[in-house]
C-alpha positions in Angstrom: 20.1 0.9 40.8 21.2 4.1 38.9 23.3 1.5 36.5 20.3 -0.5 35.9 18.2 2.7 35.4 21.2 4.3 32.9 20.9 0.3 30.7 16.8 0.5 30.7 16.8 4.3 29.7 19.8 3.3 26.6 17.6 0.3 26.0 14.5 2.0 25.3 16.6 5.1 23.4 17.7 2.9 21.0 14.8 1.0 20.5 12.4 3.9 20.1 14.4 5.6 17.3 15.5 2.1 15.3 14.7 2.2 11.9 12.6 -1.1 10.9 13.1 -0.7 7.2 14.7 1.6 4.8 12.7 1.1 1.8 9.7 -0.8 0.8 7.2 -1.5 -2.4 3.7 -2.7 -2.4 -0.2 -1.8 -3.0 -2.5 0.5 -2.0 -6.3 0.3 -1.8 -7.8 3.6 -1.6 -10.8 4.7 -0.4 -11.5 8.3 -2.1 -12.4 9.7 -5.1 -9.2 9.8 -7.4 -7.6 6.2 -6.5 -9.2 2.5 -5.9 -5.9 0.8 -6.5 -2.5 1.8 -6.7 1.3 1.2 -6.5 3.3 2.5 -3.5 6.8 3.1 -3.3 8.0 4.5 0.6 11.6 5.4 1.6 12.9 6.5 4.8 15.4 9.0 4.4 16.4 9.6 8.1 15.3 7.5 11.1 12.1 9.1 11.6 11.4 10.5 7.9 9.6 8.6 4.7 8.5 9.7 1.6 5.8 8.1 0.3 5.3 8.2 -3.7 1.9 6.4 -5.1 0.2 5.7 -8.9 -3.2 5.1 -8.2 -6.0 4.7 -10.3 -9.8 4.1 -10.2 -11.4 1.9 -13.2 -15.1 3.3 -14.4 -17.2 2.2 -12.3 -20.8 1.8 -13.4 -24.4 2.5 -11.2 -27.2 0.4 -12.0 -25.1 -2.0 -14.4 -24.0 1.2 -16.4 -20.7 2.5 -16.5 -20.1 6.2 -16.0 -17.1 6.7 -18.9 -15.4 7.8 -15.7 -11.4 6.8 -15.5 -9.0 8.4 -12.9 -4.9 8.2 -12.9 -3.4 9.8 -10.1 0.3 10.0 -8.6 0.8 11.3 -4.8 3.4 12.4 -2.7 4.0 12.8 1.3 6.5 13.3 3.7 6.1 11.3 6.4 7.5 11.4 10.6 7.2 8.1 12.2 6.7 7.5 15.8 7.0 4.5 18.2 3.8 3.0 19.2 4.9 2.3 23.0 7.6 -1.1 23.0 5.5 -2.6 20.1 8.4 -3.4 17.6 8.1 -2.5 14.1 4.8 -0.8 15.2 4.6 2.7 14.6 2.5 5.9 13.9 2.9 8.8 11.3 1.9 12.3 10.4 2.7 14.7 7.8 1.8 16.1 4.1 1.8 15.7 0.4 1.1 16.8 -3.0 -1.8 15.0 -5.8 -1.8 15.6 -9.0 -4.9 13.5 -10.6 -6.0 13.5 -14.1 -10.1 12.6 -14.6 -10.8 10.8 -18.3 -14.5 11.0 -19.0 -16.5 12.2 -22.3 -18.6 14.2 -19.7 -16.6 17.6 -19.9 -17.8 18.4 -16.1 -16.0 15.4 -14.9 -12.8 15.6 -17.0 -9.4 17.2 -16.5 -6.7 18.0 -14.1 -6.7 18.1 -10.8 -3.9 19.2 -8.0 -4.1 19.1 -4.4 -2.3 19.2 -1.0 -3.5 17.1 1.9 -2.3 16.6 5.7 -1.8 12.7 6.2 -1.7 10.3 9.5 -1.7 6.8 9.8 0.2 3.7 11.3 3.1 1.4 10.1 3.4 -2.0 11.0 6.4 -3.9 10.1 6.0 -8.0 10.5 9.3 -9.0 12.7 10.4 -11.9 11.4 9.0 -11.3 7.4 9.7 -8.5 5.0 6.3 -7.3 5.1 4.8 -4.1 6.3 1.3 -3.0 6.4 -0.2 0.2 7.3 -3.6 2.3 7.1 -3.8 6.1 6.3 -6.2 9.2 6.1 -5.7 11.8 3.4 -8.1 14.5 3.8 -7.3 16.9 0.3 -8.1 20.1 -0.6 -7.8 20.8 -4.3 -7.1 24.2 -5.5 -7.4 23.2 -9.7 -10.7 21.5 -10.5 -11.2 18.1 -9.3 -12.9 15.2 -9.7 -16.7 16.1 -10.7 -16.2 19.8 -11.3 -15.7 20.3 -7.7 -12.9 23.1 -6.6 -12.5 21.9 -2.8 -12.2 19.2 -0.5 -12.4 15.8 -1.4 -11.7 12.6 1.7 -8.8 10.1 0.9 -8.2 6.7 3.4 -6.0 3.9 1.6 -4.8 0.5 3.3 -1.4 -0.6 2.3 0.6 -3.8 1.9 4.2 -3.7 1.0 7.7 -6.0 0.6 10.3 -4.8 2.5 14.2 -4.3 1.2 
């Protein structure tokens, strides 16, 4: 009994701090104000610590059939701790925080410039077992201290849903 309690508790030891990939490269479709698409780049550096670098950008998008003249480039970055979700291989949840620095291009001088930020982040990973794919949804709630996007010195809301190839 104790040596089949002693091979479970090893089992589940190793299993729960594997690694499922060490680095990955994909896209990212974001849901706030500074990025719509983007590039992603994540690396683990220990078992249960990524950094996470993205390039995003959002297009001018126009209301009403106009465009707005309104162009943002932005590049991110977090730290990341991953935990297991329960025995669910390759699935796992993260927290941690980052660093935006956005640039706005529009002829509208309000809605134009540089803007920096910091922002918590939490999400989950999922790596496919048996393909070098991993997907995973996040929440980036900023708060910028340099103006932001529309002249506004504060919190803008961040979500993004990423797809990535594994190596």
């Amino acid at each position: 009994m104790k040596l089949t309690f002693l091979a479970f508790f090893a089992a589940f030891a190793l299993t729960a701090s594997a690694q499922d990939y060490r680095n990955s490269v994909g896209v990212r479709l974001g849901g706030g104000y500074y990025d719509l698409i983007g590039a992603t780049f994540k690396t683990f550096i220990s078992e249960p610590a990524a950094l996470e670098f993205d390039l995003g950008f959002k297009p001018s998008i126009g209301y009403g059939g106009f465009s707005d003249g309104i162009t943002n480039l932005s590049l991110s970055g977090s730290y990341q701790h991953h935990f297991p979700i329960g025995s669910i291989e390759g699935f796992k949840w993260f927290v941690g925080g980052g660093l935006i620095l956005a640039n706005t291009f529009s002829d509208i001088d309000d809605f134009s410039g540089v803007s920096v930020g910091i922002f918590p982040t939490g999400g989950v990973d999922y790596k496919l077992k048996n393909a070098p794919f991993a997907f995973s949804v996040d929440l980036r709630p900023t708060a910028h201290f340099v103006k932001s996007y529309g002249g506004i010195n504060g919190f803008l809301f961040n979500s993004g849903v990423t797809a990535r190839y594994v190596f």
